[in-house]
C-alpha distance (Angstrom), angle and dihedral (degrees) to the residues before:
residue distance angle dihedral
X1 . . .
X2 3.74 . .
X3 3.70 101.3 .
X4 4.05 84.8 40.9
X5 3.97 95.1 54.6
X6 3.95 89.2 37.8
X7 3.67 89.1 51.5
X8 3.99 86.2 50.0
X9 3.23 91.4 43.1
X10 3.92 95.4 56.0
X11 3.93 100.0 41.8
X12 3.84 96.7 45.9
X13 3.90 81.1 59.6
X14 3.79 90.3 59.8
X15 3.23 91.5 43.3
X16 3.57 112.1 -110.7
X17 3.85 131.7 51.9
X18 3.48 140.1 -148.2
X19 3.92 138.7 157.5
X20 3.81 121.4 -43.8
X21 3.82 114.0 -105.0
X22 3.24 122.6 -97.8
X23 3.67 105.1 -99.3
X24 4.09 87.8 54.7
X25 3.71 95.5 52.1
X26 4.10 115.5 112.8
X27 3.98 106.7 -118.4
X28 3.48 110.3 -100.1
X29 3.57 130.9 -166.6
X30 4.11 109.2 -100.9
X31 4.02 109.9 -142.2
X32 3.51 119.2 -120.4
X33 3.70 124.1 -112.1
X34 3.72 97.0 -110.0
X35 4.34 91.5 52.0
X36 3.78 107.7 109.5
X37 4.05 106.1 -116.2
X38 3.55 93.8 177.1
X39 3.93 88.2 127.8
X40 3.59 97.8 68.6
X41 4.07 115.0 100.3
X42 3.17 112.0 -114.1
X43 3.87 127.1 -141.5
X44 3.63 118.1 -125.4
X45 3.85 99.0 171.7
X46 3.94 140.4 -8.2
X47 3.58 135.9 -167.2
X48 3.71 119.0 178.9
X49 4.35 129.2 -158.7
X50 3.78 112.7 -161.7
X51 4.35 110.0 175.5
X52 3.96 141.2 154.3
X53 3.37 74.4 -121.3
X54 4.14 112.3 135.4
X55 3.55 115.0 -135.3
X56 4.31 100.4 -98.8
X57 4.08 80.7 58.3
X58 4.16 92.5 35.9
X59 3.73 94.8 52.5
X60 3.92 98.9 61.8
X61 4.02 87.4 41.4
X62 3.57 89.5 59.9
X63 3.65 95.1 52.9
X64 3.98 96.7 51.1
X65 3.96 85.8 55.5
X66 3.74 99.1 49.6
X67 4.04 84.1 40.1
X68 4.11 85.7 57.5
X69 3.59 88.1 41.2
X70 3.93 101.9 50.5
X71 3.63 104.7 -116.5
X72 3.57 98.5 128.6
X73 4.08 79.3 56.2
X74 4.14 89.7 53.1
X75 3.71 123.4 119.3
X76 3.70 90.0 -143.1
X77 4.53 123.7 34.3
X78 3.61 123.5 -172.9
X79 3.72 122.1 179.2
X80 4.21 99.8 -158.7
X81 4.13 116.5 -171.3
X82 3.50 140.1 136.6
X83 3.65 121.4 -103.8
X84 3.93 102.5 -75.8
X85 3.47 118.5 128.9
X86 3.95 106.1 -126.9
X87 4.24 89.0 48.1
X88 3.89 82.2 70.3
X89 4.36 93.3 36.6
X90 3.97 80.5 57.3
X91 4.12 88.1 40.6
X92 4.06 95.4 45.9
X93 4.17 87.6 39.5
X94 3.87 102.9 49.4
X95 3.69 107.6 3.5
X96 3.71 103.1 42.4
X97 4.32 86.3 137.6
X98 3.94 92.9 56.5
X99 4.01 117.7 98.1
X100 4.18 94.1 -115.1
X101 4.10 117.3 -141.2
X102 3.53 136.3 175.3
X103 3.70 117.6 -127.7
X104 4.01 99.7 -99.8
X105 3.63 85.9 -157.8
X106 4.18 81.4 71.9
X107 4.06 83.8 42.2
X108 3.68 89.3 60.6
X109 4.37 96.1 36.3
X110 4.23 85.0 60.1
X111 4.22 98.8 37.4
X112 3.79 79.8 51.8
X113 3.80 95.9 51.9
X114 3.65 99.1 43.6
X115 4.02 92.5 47.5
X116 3.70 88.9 56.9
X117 3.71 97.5 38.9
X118 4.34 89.0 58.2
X119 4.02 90.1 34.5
X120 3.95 121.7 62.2
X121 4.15 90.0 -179.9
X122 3.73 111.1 79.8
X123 3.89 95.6 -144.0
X124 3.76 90.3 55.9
X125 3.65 108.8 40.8
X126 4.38 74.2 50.0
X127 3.10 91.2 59.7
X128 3.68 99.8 44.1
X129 3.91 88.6 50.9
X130 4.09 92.0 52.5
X131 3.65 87.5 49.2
X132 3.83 89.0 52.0
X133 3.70 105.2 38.0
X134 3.75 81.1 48.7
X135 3.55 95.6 53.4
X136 3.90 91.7 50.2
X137 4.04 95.1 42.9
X138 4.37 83.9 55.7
X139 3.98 88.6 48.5
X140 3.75 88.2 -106.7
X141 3.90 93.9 128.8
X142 4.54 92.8 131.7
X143 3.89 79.8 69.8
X144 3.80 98.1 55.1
X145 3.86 88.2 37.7
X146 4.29 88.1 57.7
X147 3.16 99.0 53.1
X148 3.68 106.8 37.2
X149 4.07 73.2 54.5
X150 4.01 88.4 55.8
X151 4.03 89.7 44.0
X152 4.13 84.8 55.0
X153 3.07 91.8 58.4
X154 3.90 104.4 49.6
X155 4.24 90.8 51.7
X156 3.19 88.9 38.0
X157 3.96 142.5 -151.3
X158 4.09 110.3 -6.2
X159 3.90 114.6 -109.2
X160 3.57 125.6 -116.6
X161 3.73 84.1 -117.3
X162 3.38 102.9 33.1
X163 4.44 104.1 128.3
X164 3.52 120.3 -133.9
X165 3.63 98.1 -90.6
X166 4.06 90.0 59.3
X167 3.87 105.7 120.5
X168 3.82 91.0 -137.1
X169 4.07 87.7 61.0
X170 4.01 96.7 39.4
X171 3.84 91.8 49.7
X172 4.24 89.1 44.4
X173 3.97 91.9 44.0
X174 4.46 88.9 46.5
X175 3.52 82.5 42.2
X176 3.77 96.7 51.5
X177 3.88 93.6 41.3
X178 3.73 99.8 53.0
X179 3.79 85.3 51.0
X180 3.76 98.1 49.4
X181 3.77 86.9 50.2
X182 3.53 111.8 26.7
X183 3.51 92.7 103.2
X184 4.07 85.0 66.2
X185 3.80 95.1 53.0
X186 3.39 102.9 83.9
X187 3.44 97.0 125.4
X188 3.81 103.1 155.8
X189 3.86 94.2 63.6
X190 4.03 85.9 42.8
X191 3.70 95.1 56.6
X192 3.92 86.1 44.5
X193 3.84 91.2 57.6
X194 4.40 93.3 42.1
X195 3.94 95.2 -113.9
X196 3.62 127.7 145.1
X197 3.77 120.3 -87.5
X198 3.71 93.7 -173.9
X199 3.61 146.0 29.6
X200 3.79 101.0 -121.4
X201 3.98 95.7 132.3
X202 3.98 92.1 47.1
X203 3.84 89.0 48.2
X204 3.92 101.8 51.3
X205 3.91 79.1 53.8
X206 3.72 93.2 51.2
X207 3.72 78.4 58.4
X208 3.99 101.3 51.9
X209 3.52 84.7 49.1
X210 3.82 97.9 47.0
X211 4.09 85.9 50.5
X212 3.18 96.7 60.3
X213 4.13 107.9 31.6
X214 4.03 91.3 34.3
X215 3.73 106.2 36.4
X216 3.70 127.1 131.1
X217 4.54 108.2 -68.8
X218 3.71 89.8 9.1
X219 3.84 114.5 132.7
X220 3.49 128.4 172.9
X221 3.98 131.3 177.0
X222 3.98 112.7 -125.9
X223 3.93 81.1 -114.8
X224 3.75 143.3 98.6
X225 3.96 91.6 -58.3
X226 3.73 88.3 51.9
X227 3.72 94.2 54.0
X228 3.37 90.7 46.3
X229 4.01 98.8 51.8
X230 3.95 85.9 46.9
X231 3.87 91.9 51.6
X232 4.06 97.8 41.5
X233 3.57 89.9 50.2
X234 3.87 89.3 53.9
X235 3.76 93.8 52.2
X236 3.18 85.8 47.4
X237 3.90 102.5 59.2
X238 3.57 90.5 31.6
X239 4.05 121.9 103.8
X240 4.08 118.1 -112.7
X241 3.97 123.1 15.8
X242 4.14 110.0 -43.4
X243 4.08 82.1 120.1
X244 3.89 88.3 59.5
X245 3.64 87.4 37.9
X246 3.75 99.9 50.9
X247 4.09 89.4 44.8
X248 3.94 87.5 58.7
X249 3.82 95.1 44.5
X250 3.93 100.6 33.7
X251 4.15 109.1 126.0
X252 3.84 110.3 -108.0
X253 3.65 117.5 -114.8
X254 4.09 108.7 -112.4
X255 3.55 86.5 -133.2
X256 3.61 92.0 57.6
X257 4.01 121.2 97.0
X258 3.49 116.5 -105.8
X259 3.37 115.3 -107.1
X260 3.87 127.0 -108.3
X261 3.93 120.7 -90.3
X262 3.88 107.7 -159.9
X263 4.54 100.2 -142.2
X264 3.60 123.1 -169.2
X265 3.69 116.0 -164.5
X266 3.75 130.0 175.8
């Protein structure tokens, strides 16, 4: 949990995030070949957008992809985002029909940080996290949201001045977060129904995005190039033709000769 929260921590600061590297990843135990992983979801198709876009202009591009796709069509919609307020704007706007959770990965990163910020001894603010991260994983989030309420009020009010690692401010901002959200933690009845309780897929293409667009000597203006790197590399990840698609449709650069028009004349 540390190195996952730190590593969090560090790529929300650059403004994207993505999944640790390699060498910072906990061990985990591999399965063997003859385990049963019929559990897993399995993806049948994927088709990415990546754009300078803000959100307002974001939002209605999202719905003329899952449109083209056929999710409106789906049996089953989920909506999965972290806890940021203009994920849900774009949710309430143009996917008002899809089941909307919260990344419980981002559950876990702020029960973490508020156990440790109200617990100096590592077993005990551990404990107090399992106990939390359980009661959110069994739906049981009102519970969590009391008594980080009833640990508010022992520290206190937060200072004016109080940085972001004051225990008053990270037990307000959990606080504030699980309430904001706790409507789209019902994760029980979402593992019932087989949808997604995390973002996993969406973040490993954060990070073939980020590879190539953010890599080491790679500068791009916030302009038309920079669009159009973030929306080849889409087509390019994305299942089907949208590469073909965006070759045929790309604007021509004015600079560019125009191309030849073959006439016949009598």
């Amino acid at each position: 949990m540390k190195k996952l929260v730190h590593g969090l921590k560090n790529l929300q600061k650059q403004g994207r995030e993505e999944d640790l590297q390699a060498d910072d990843e906990p061990n985990m135990r591999q399965a063997s070949p003859t385990e049963s992983v019929s559990w897993q979801s399995k993806t049948l198709f994927r088709t990415c957008l990546s754009s300078l876009a803000c959100s307002d202009e974001f939002g209605p591009m999202m719905a003329a992809e899952a449109d083209a796709r056929g999710f409106y069509r789906a049996q089953k919609r989920a909506f999965v985002a972290d806890g940021q307020a203009y994920n849900w704007t774009i949710q309430t706007r143009w996917f008002s029909d899809f089941t909307a959770i919260v990344d419980f990965v981002h559950v876990m990163e702020h029960v973490y940080e508020a156990a440790k910020a109200i617990h100096s001894d590592e077993d005990q603010w551990w404990q107090q996290y399992v106990a939390w991260a359980t009661a959110c994983w069994q739906g049981r989030v009102d519970e969590v949201i009391t008594e980080l309420q009833q640990w508010q009020s022992q520290l206190g009010p937060v200072p004016d001045d109080a940085p972001d690692t004051a225990p008053q401010k990270v037990v307000s901002s959990t606080t504030t977060y699980l309430s904001h959200n706790r409507t789209r933690m019902d994760y029980p009845r979402y593992l019932r129904e087989g949808l997604p309780v995390t973002r996993s897929l969406a973040e490993s293409l954060v990070k073939q995005i980020s590879k190539r667009v953010k890599g080491t000597e790679m500068f791009w203006d916030d302009g038309p190039s920079g669009e159009a790197i973030l929306q080849l590399r889409a087509a390019i990840i994305s299942d089907g033709q949208p590469l073909a698609d965006w070759v045929a449709q790309r604007p021509i650069s004015p600079f560019s000769p125009p191309p030849l028009v073959a006439k016949s004349g009598r």
